[in-house]
C-alpha positions as CSV (number, residue, x, y, z in Angstrom):
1,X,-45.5,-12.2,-40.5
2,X,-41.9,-12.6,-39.0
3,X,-41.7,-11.0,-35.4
4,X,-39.4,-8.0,-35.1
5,X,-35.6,-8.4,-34.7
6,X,-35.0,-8.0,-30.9
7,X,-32.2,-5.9,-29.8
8,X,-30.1,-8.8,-28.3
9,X,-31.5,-12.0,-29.3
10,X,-31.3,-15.4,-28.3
11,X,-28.4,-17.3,-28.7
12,X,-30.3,-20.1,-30.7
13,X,-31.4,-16.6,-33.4
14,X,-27.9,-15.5,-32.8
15,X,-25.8,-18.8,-34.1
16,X,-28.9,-19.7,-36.7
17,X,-28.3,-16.1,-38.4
18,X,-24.3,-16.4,-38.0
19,X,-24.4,-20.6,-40.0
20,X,-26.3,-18.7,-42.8
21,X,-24.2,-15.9,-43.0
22,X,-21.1,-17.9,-43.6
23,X,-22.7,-20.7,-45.1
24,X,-24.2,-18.8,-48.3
25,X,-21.0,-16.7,-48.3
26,X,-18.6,-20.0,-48.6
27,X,-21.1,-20.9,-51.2
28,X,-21.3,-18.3,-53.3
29,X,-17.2,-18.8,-53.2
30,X,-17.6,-21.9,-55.5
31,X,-16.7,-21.7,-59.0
32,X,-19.6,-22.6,-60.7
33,X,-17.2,-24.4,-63.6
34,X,-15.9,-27.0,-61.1
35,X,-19.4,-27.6,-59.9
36,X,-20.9,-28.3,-63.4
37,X,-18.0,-30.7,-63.8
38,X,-18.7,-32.7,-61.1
39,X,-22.4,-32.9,-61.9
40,X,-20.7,-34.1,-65.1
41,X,-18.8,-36.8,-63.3
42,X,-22.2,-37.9,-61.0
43,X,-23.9,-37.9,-64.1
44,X,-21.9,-39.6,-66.5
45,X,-21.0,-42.5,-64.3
46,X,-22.9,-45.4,-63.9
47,X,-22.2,-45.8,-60.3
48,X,-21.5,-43.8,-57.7
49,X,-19.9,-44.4,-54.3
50,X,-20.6,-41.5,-51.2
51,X,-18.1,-41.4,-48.1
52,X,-17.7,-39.8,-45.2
53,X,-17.3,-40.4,-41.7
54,X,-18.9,-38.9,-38.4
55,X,-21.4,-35.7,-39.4
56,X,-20.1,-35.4,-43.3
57,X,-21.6,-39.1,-43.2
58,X,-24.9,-38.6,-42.2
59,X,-24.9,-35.7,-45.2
60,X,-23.2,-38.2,-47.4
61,X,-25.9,-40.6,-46.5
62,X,-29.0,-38.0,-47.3
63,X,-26.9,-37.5,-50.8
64,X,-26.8,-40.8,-51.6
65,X,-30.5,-41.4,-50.8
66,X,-31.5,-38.7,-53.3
67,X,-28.5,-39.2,-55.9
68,X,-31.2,-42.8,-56.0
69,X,-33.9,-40.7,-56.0
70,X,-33.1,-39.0,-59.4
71,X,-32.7,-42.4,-61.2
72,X,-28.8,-42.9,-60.6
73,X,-27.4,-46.1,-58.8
74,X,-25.6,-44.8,-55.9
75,X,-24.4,-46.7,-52.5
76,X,-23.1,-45.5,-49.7
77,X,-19.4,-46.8,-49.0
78,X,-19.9,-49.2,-45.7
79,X,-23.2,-50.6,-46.2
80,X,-23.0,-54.4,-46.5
81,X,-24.9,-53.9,-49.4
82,X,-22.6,-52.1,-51.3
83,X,-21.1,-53.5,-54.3
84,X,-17.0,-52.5,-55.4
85,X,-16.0,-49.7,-57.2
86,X,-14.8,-50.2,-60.9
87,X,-12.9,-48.3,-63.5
88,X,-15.3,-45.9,-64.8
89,X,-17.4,-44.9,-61.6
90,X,-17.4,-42.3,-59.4
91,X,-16.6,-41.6,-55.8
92,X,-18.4,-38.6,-53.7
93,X,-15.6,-37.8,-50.9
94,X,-16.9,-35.3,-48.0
95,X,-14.0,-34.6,-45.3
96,X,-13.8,-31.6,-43.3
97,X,-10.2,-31.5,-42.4
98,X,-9.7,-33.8,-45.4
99,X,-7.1,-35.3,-43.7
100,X,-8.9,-38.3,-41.9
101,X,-7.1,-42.0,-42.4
102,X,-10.5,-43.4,-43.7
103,X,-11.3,-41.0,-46.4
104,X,-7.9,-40.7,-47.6
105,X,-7.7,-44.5,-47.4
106,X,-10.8,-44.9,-49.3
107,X,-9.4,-42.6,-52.0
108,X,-6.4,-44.4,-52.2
109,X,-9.0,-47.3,-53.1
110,X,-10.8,-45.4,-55.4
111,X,-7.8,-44.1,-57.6
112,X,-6.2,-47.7,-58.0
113,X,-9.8,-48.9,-59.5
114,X,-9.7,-46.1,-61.9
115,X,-12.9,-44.3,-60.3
116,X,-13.5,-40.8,-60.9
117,X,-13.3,-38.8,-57.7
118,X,-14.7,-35.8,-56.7
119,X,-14.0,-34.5,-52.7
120,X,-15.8,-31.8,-50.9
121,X,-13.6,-30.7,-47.7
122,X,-12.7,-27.1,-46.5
123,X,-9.0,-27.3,-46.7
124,X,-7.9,-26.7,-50.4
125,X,-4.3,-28.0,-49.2
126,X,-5.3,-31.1,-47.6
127,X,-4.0,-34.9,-48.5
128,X,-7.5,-35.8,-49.9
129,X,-8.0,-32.4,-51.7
130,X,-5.0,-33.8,-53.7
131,X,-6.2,-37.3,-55.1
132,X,-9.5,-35.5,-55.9
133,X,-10.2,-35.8,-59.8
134,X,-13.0,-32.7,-59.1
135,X,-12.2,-30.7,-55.7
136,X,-15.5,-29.0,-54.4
137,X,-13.3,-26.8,-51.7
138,X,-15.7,-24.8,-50.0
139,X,-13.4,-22.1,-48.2
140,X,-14.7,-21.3,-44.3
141,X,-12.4,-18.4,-42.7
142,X,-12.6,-18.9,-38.9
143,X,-13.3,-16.2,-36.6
144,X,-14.0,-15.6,-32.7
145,X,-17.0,-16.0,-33.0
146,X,-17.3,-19.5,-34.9
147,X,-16.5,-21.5,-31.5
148,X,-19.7,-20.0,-29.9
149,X,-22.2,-20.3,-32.7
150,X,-21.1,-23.3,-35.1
151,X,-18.3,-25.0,-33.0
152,X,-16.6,-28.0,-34.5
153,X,-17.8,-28.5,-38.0
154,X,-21.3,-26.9,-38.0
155,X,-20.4,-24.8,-41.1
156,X,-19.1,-27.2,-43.2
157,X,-21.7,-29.4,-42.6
158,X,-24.6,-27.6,-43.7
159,X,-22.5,-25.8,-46.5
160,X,-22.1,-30.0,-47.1
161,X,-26.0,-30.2,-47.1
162,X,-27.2,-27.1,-49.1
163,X,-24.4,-27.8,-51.8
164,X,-25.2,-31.4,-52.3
165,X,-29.0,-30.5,-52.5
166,X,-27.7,-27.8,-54.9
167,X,-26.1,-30.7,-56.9
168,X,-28.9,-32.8,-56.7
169,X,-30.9,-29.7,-58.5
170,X,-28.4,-29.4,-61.4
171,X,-28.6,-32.9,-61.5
172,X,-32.6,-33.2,-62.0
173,X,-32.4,-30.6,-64.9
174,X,-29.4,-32.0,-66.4
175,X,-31.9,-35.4,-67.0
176,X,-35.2,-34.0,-67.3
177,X,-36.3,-35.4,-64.1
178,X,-38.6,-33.6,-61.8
179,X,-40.1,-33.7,-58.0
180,X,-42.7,-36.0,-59.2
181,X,-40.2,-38.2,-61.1
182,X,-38.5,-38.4,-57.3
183,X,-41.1,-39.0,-55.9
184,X,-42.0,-42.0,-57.6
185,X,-38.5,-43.4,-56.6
186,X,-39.1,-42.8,-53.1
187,X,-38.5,-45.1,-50.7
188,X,-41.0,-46.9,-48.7
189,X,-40.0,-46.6,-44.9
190,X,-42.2,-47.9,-42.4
């Protein structure tokens, strides 16, 4: 049973409650049309590239893992590993600002090849929000608070996380695959 909401809690109750508030409200923002087309481009392609740099990497990383996970063949852009990006694949953008050199570099790359590209940012007006063939732009107003409870881009970043696990959902019904079915793809990390 939960313990009873103190008058004045913690800070570390007070910035957990404040992410979640503004994080399921940015969600519930999305048009659920544009996010059933880009499970449409993930889906369809028979490759796909994640990118991001800094924080929105280490989300685009987790994606990646479980994009793998549910039978696709996804990389994560920078690995040495990582073969190039042909006409017909798809490229997962996720910028913040949406105006960083390397993501809007690597879109560049991505529209010359003739990739599908679908970019999760916060700024609907942003240079990358522009070359994206799907535009996941989940809208986070700012307020006085935000600097003391989710400074930088805490917001975005687990609005980043819950959505692409939200993806990853419509994905495993989309192809009849389950948590068992993942499971079996797992990696082995020792």
């Amino acid at each position: 049973m939960p313990a009873p909401r103190a008058a004045n809690p913690p800070v570390y109750l007070r910035s957990q409650r404040y992410i979640a508030e503004h994080v399921s409200a940015a969600l519930e923002r999305l048009d659920p049309a544009t996010v059933r087309k880009a499970v449409d481009v993930l889906s369809r392609a028979p490759q796909i590239f994640v990118y991001g740099a800094g924080r929105s990497g280490i989300i685009g990383r987790a994606f990646a893992m479980r994009l793998v996970q549910t039978g696709l063949t996804a990389y994560v852009i920078g690995e040495s590993v990582t073969p190039i990006v042909k006409k017909g694949d798809a490229v997962f953008i996720i910028s913040g600002q949406g105006e960083s050199y390397s993501s809007i570099q690597t879109a560049n790359i991505v529209r010359r090849e003739g990739a599908s590209l679908v970019v999760l940012t916060s700024k609907f007006s942003s240079k990358l929000a522009h070359t994206a063939t799907v535009l996941l732009a989940v809208e986070l107003p700012d307020d006085p608070d935000r600097s003391r409870y989710a400074p930088l881009g805490t917001i975005f970043e687990a609005a980043s996380l819950l959505l692409t696990d939200g993806l990853i959902a419509e994905i495993l019904v989309a192809h009849g695959e389950t948590e068992a079915s993942m499971r079996r793809r797992h990696a082995i990390i020792v």
